[in-house]
C-alpha positions in Angstrom: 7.3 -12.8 21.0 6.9 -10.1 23.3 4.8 -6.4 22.4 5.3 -3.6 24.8 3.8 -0.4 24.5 5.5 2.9 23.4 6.8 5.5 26.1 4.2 8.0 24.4 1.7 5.5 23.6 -1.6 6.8 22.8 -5.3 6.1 21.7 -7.8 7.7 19.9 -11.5 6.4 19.8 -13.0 9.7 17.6 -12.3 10.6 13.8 -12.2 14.1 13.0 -14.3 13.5 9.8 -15.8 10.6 8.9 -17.6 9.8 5.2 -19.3 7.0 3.5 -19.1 5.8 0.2 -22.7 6.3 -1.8 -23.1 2.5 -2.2 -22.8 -0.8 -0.4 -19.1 -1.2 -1.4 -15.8 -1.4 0.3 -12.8 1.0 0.5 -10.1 -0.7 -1.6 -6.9 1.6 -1.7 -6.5 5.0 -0.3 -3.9 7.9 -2.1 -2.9 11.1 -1.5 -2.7 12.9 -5.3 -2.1 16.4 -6.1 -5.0 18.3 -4.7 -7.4 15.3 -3.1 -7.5 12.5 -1.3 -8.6 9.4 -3.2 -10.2 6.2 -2.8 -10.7 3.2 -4.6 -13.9 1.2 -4.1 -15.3 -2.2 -5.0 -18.0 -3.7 -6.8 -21.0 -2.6 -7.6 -19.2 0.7 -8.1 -15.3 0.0 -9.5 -15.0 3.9 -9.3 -12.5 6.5 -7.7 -13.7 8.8 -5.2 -11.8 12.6 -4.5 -12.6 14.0 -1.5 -10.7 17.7 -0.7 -7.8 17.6 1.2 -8.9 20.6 3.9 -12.0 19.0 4.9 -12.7 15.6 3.4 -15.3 17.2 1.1 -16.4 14.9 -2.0 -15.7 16.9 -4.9 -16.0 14.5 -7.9 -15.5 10.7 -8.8 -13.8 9.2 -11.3 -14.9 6.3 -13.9 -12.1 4.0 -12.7 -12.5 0.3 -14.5 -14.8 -1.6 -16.1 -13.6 -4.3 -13.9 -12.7 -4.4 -10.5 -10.2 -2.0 -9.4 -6.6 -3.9 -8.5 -4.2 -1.3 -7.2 -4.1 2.7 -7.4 -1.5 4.8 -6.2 -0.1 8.5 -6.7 3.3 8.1 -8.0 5.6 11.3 -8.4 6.4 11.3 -11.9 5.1 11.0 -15.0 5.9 12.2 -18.8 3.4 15.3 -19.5 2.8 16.1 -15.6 4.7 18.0 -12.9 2.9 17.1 -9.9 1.9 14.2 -8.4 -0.4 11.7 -10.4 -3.2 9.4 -9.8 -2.6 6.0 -11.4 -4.7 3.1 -10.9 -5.0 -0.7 -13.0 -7.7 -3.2 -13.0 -8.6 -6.3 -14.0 -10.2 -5.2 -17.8 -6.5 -5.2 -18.9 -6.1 -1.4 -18.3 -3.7 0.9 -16.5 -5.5 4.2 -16.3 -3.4 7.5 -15.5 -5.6 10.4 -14.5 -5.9 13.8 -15.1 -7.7 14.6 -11.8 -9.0 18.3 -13.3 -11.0 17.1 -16.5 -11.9 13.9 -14.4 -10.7 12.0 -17.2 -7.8 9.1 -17.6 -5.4 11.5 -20.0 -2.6 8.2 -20.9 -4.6 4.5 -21.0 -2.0 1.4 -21.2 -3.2 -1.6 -22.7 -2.3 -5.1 -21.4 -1.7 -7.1 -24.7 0.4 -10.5 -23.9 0.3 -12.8 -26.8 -2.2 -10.5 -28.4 -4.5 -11.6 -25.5 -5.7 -8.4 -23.2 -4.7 -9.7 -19.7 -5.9 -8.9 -16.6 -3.7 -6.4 -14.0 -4.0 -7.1 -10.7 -0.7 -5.0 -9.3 1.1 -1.6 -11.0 3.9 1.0 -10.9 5.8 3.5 -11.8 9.6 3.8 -11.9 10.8 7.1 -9.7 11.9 8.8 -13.0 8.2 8.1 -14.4 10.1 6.7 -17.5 8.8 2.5 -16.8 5.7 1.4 -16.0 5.4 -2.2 -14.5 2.3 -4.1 -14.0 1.8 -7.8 -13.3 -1.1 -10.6 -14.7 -3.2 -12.5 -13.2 -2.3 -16.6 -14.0 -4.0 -17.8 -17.8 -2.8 -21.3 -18.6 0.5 -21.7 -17.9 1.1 -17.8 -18.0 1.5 -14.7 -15.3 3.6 -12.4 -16.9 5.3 -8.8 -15.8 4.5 -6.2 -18.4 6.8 -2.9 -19.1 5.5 0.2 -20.8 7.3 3.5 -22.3 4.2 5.5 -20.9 5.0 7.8 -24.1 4.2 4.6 -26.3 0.6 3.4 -24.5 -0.6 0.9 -27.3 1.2 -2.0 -26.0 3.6 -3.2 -23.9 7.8 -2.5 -24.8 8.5 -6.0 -23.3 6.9 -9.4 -21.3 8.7 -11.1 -18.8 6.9 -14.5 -18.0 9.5 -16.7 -16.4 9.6 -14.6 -13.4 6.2 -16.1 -11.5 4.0 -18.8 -12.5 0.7 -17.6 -10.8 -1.0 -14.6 -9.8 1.8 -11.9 -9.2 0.3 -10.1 -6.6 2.3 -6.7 -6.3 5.2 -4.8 -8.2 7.0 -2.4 -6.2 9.7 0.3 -7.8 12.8 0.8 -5.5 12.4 4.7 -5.1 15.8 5.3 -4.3 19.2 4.3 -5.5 22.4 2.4 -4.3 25.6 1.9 -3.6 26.2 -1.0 -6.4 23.0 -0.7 -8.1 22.7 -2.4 -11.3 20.1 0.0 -12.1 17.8 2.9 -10.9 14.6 0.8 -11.4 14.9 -1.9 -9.7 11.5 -4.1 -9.5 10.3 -6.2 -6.8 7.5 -8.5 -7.5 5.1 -11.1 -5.6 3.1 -14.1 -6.4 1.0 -16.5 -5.0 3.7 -19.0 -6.3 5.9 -18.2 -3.4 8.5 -16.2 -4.9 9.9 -13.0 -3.8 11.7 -11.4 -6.7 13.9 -8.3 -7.7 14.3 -7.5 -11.3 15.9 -4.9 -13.7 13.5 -3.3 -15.4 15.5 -2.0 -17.6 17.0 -5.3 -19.1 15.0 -6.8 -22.4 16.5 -10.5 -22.2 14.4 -11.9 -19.3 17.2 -13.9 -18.5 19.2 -11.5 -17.9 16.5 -9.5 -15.8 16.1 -11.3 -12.3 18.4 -10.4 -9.6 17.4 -12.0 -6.4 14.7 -14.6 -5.9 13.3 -15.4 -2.1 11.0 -18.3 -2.0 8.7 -18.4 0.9 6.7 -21.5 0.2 3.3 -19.8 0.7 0.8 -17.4 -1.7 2.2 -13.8 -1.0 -0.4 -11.1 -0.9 1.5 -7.9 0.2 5.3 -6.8 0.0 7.2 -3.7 -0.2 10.9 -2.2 0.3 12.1 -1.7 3.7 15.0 1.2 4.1 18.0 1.8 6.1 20.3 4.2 7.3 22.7 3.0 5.0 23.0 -0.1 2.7 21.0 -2.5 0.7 17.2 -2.3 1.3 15.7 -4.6 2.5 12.0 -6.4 2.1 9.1 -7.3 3.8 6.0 -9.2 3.1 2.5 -10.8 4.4 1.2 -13.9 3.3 -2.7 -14.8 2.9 -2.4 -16.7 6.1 -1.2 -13.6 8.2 2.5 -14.4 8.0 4.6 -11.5 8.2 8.4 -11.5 7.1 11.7 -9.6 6.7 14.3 -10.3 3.9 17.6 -8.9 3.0 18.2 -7.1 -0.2 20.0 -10.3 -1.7 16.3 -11.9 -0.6 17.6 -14.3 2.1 14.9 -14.4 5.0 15.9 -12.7 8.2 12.4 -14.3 9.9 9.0 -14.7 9.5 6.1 -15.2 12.3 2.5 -14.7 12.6 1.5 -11.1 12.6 -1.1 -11.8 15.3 1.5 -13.2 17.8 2.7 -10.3 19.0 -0.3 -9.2 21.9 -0.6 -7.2 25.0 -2.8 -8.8 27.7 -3.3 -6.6 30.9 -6.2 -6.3 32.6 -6.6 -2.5 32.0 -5.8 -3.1 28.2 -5.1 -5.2 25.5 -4.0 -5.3 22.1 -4.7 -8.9 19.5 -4.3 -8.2 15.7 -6.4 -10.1 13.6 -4.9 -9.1 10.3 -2.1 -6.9 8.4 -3.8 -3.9 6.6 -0.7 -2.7 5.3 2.9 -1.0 5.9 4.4 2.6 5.5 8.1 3.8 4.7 8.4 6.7 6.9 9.6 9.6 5.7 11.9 10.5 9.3 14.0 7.3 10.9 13.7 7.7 14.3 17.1 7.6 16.3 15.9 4.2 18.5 15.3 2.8 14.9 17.0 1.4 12.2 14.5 1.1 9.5 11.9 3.5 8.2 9.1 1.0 7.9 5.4 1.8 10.1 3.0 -1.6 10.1 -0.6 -0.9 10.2 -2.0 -4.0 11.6 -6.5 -4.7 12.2 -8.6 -6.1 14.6 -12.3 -7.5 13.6 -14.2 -5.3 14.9 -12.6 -2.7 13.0 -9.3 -1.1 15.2 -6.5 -0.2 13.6 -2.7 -0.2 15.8 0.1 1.2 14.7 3.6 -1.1 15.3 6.9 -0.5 15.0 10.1 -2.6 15.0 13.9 -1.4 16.4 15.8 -3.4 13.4 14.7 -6.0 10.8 17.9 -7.2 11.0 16.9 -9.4 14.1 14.3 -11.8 14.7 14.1 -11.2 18.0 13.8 -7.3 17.8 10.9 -6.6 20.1 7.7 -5.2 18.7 6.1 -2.0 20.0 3.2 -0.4 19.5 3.0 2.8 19.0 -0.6 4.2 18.5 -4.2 2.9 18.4 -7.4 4.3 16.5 -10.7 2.7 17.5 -14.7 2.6 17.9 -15.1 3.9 13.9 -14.9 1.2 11.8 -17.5 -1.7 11.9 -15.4 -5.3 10.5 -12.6 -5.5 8.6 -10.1 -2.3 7.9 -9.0 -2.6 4.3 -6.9 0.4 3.7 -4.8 3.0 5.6 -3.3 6.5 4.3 -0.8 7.8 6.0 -0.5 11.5 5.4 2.7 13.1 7.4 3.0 16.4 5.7 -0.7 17.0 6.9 -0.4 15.1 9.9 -3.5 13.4 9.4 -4.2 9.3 9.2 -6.8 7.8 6.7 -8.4 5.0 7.1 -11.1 2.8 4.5 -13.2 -0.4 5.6 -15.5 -2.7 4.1 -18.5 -0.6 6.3 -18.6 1.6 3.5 -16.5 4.1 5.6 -13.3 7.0 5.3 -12.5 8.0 8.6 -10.1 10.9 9.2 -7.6 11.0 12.5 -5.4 13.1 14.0 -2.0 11.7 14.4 0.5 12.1 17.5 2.0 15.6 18.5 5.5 16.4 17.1 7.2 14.8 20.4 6.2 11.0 19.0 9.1 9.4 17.7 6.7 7.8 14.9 4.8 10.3 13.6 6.8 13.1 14.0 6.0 16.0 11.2 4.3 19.1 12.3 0.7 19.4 10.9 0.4 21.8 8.3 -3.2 21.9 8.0 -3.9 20.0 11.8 -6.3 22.7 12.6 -8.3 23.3 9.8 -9.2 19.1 10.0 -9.6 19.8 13.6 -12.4 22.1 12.7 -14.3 19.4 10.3 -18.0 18.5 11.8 -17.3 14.8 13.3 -19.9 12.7 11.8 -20.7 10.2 14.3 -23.1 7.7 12.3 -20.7 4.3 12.7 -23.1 2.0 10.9 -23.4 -1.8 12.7 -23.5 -3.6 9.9 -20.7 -6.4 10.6 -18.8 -6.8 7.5 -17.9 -10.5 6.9 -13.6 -10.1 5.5 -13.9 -11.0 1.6 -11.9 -13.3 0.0 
């Protein structure tokens, strides 16, 4: 498998800001929200930090979850709200949508299966904020999706629990419709069973529900929808052992390969991913591409690379990198925020660390959006304290 740099390749080896978190924990999940940047972290905190978006100033934190902290993302919509909101789920059975203002959760969703409060280890919201979808971790026999009205928080509308039959992983609303659709809120799910699935969320019989089930024959810990120019979308996904693979919308594999094949190995410079952090759907579809999708692949010592693929509809497509940010992080990279409007890359690591980059100039064909508020991050005092501690990657 061959990796070949980018015409306008480029590296960066100095954040614009960089900020630690107040405790010994790791940087979990990274979101952009309304007015702040925010970012999950782990035990012994479980909170939500908001920095400000103009110069990575922490402003306030939020309780987040008695239990460790799952998933949290800003989703566009949602009943009550005009603007972007903060949602986040954990593992005390709770989907917590926040008010970011009064620093309070304003709608809690309880996970009640069986009248047993389950642990959440994945959530989302449909694009019309109407359905909120969450999936269990495995109890007995049991790992069940879970659907809300967000208008009706006491319980959940409907359980699915024939879909997976372990630890689902990740639920992932298609944002955008179809030609031949069955419906606008369509779910993809993943579990450490194997299974790739699509669902409608909007069916009750659960047998009626699946559309499309891919089984890869290994625990799946990442997924997400990969779009086109036209057509189906398709899917990708990462396995715990650093497998990376494309599917089609009907969920037939295309491929799959080990994400830390593709290397470059020159005697001025070198590229070897370690691990996947985690993918991006660009918002611009460059005219030598055919998909919109941006991986964000690690090193251990803490470098993140950007890579990029011509088609998914290929397995031999060659890979390219695009970009590379180093000499920040200490160990393992966790999470990645890619902010386009601002021009502006996030990154979070289990050193304790959010480290703030500048992105490529307009001329890239990745990263392509003028930078609304380049120069004002530009003018952020660069905090150079990269602790060395190394950072063992957790389970």
């Amino acid at each position: 498998m061959s990796l070949a740099e980018s015409p306008s390749f480029t590296t960066t080896s100095r954040p614009i800001k960089s900020v630690s978190l107040s405790s010994d924990a790791y940087v979990l999940t990274l979101a952009s929200a309304h007015s702040h940047y925010a970012a999950s972290s782990s035990a012994p905190l479980n909170a939500i930090h908001l920095y400000d978006k103009s110069d990575l100033r922490p402003v306030g934190q939020l309780a987040g979850h008695g239990e460790a902290i799952s998933a949290m993302r800003s989703v566009p919509n949602f009943p009550g709200t005009s603007r972007e909101t903060l949602v986040s789920c954990g593992k005390d059975g709770l989907i917590k949508v926040w008010d970011e203002r009064a620093g309070t959760a304003g709608v809690q969703l309880h996970a009640l299966a069986a009248g047993r409060r389950r642990a959440l280890l994945s959530c989302d919201v449909s694009a019309d904020g109407l359905t909120v979808a969450a999936g269990t971790d495995l109890q007995g026999d049991d790992a069940s999706l879970l659907y809300w009205d967000p208008r009706q928080p006491a319980a959940p509308l409907r359980v699915h629990s024939y879909t997976h039959s372990d630890d689902i992983t990740a639920v992932h609303f298609l944002r955008s419709s179809y030609p031949g659709a069955v419906s606008h809120n369509i779910l993809l799910s993943i579990s450490t069973d194997g299974l790739i699935s699509t669902s409608n969320s909007d069916e009750v019989d659960e047998d009626e529900a699946g559309l499309h089930v891919g089984n890869w024959g290994c625990s799946v810990a990442q997924a997400g929808w990969v779009h086109g120019r036209t057509g189906t979308p398709g899917v990708w996904a990462s396995s715990d052992m650093e497998t990376f693979s494309a599917w089609s919308g009907e969920l037939e594999r295309v491929y799959d390969v080990d994400i830390r094949q593709p290397t470059i190995h020159r005697q001025d410079f070198q590229w070897v991913t370690d691990y996947l952090i985690g993918c991006h759907n660009s918002s611009v579809i460059p005219p030598d591409r055919d998909n919109d999708l941006c991986i964000f692949a690690g090193s251990n010592e803490g470098d993140i690379a950007l890579i990029t693929r011509s088609t998914f509809s290929e397995a031999s497509a060659p890979w390219t990198l695009e970009r590379t940010w180093t000499d920040a992080h200490v160990g393992v990279v966790r999470s990645v925020l890619w902010d386009e409007s601002n021009n502006i890359l996030i990154t979070g690591g289990e050193d304790s660390k959010i480290n703030v980059w500048p992105t490529p100039a307009a001329s890239s064909n990745v990263m392509s959006q003028a930078g609304k508020r380049e120069s004002s991050m530009n003018d952020m005092d660069v905090d150079e304290d990269v602790s060395t501690r190394k950072r063992r990657r957790a389970d």
